[in-house]
C-alpha positions, 0 to 999 in steps of 0.5 A: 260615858263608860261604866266604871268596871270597864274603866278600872279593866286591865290587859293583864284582867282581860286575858285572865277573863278570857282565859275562861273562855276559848282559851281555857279549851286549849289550855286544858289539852295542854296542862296535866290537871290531874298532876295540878289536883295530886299536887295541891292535896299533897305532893310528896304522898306515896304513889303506888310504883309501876310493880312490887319493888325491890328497894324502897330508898337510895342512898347515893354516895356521889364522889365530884371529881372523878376517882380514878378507877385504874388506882382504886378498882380495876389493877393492870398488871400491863400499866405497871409492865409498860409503865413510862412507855408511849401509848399506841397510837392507834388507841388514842387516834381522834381522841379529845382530851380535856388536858392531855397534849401530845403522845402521853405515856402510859401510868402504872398504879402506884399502889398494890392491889389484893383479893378480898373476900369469898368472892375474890373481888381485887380492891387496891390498898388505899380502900381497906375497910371496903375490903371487909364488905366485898360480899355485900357489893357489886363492883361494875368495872365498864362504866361509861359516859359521854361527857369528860368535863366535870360540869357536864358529867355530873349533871349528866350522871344526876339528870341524864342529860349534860345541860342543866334544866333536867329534873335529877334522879331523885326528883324523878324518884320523888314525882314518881313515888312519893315520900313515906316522911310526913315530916322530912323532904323526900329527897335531901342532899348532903355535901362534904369535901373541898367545894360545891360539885362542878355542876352545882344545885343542877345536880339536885335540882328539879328542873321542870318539874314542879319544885317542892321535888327538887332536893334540900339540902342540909348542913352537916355543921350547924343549924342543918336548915338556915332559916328554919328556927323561928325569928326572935320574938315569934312564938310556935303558936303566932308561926302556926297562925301565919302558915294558916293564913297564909295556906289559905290565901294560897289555896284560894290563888292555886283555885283560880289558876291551877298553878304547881309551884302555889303547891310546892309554896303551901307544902313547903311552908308546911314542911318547914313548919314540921321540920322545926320539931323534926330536924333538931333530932334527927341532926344530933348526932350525939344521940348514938352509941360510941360503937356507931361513931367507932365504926364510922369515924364520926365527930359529932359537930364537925362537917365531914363525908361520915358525919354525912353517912350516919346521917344519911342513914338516920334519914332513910330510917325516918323515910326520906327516901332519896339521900345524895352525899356529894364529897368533893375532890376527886379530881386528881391530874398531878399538877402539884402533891395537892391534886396526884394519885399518891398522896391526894388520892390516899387522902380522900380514901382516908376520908372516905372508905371507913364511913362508906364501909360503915354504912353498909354494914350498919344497914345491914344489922339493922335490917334495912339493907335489903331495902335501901340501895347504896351507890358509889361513884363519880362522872367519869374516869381517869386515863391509863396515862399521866397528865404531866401538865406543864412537866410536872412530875407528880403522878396524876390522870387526865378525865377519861370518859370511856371506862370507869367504876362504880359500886352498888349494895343493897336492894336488889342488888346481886352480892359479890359480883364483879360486872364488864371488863377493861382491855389490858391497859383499861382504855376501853371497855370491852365486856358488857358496858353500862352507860349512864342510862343504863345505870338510871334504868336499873336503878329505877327498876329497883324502885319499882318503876319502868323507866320508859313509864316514868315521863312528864310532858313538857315542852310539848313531848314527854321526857324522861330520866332516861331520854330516849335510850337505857337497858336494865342491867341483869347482871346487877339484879338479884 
């Protein structure tokens, strides 16, 4: 007759036994222990950065939908000159479109552009508050990307790569230096505009990494967290005593089989916990002088892209140390006035520019400017031709994968300079191109970080946010 332990024995008891044995050699040649035993004490505590770093947190401004840089920052006098003619052929030859068909024409800008500041930088009309910063940004005019539908290219311009799975930009800042909150996430999100971005929480998520980096997301209107306050009926002290028991019998299963994601469930249940106290505060937006709310166009209580912008601020100032705003709507082919670069695209500048504006300049009297880079930008661009899908005639542009524009400030970054060129016609770039891996190198390099040091073994080789390409790009560095 058997004994009864051997009778009560599962498969599932017997391979964790087991595990103890040969099993748990080769299991250790594989699994990083020292990630599990940094994970377990706290996760999102300050690691020391590959050297001294310029910036110490990002503020990413992430327009979904890609502006389009032809109406906005890179003026060709030749688009207006041969404005309605076809385009060459030899420029278009082989290329795929994501809804242009046949020969299109070539699309004049529609609004006016003038030089702004001691630098000279040229901006259009549809951007006048930005106009009063110039000084303190860089404008890069030679973006590239490889990817030309929305989905994709934002989860490439997030993650480095355009399927999702891949840890974003601010999980990789999170995994590799930490947090300096004690009571916030190092890394949160905020979204404004129409919709969620194409490319959904892909966007923020952390892909393989272990989740307590992925990024959280907050409501601009509301309660900023769903589920934090406490249920009806349960007291701070019955919540505390429940998140002690619970650490506990967490704790005793992380012991046993070395799990990040029991890690990532005990330090979010602390966070939380903490952001009880933390949270409420730090959303009320009332609590700032009206010259603040002047100078961002902000309204305490409704959800908007410069309510998202004094936030952001209020969040690197109490340590978070990645914010992304996404604002949702750029995306303008002109099938209707609802979606053209006349009256859609003043729109969303409308909603935009003065709180982008505003952002700088209040991280610059505060003094924290020179220590928080600021980022501006979609996925991708728009064509120098008009769409005119199925005949329509508003004004519009197809995506456009080869030259686009962004702009940066602060940490690092040289003030007043304009970076790469656009042919005539802004088709193709034609003086020192960025790609996306290039912007994500440097960016980390701001951080403190090398880009090829910053890896995680997954899957059997190590990963990085930059795959296997990327160059710093020095003539954005100060």
């Amino acid at each position: 007759m058997q004994p009864k332990e051997l009778l009560i024995q599962t498969r599932r008891h017997f391979f964790q036994q087991a595990g103890f044995g040969i099993g748990s050699l080769a299991l250790c040649s594989l699994v990083n222990r020292d990630l599990f035993a940094e994970a377990a004490a706290n996760p999102m505590v300050p690691k020391a950065p590959h050297f001294a770093p310029k910036a110490k947190r990002i503020i990413f401004l992430f327009m979904a939908g890609a502006p389009s840089q032809l109406d906005l920052f890179d003026y060709k006098p030749a688009l207006n000159k041969y404005d309605g003619q076809p385009v060459p052929q030899d420029v278009i030859k082989g290329e795929r479109f994501a809804f242009i068909k046949g020969t299109p024409k070539l699309l004049g800008s529609p609004h006016t552009f003038a030089r702004h500041g001691k630098c000279g930088a040229e901006l259009s009309n549809l951007l006048p508050h930005l106009g009063t910063i110039v000084d303190d940004i860089a404008i890069v005019r030679s973006m590239q990307t490889t990817q030309f539908n929305h989905a994709p290219g934002q989860i490439f311009m997030n993650t480095g790569h355009q399927i999702p799975g891949r840890p974003s930009l601010g999980s990789w800042l999170t995994y590799g230096i930490g947090s300096e909150s004690t009571n916030l996430p190092g890394f949160v999100v905020l979204l404004s505009g129409l919709n969620q971005p194409d490319g959904g929480k892909s966007c923020w998520g952390s892909g393989f990494l272990p989740t307590v980096y992925q990024g959280v997301q907050f409501r601009s209107k509301g309660d900023p967290v769903l589920f934090l306050s406490n249920p009806d009926g349960m007291s701070s002290e019955t919540r505390r005593r429940s998140l002690d028991l619970l650490r506990e019998l967490n704790s005793a299963h992380q012991s046993g089989v070395g799990d990040p994601e029991i890690s990532t469930r005990i330090a979010s249940y602390e966070m939380a916990y903490k952001m009880q106290s933390s949270v409420p505060e730090l959303a009320d937006l009332s609590s700032e002088p009206q010259s603040v709310h002047e100078m961002y166009g902000t309204e305490p209580g409704k959800a908007s892209f410069a309510n998202n912008c004094l936030l952001a601020r209020r969040l690197v100032e109490r340590g978070v140390r990645f914010v992304q705003l996404y604002h949702r709507g750029w995306d303008t082919h002109g099938a209707s006035n609802n979606e053209d670069i006349v009256n859609k695209l003043g729109w969303l500048c409308r909603e935009t520019d003065r709180a982008a504006a505003a952002l700088v300049k209040d991280l610059k009297q505060r003094g924290l400017l020179d220590s928080t880079l600021v980022v501006w930008g979609g996925e991708f661009g728009r064509t120098p031709m008009n769409e005119a899908r199925a005949g329509s005639k508003f004004l519009g542009r197809d995506h456009h994968p080869r030259a686009f524009s962004m702009w940066l400030a602060g940490g690092g970054i040289k003030r007043g300079v304009t970076v790469g060129r656009t042919d005539d016609i802004g088709y193709n770039v034609v003086e020192d191109a960025v790609g996306v891996h290039d912007l994500h190198a440097t960016l980390l390099h701001l951080m403190g970080l090398e880009h090829t040091r910053l890896t995680y073994k997954f899957q059997g080789r190590d990963f990085r946010l930059t795959d296997v390409s990327g160059e710093l790009v020095k003539k954005l560095l100060a």
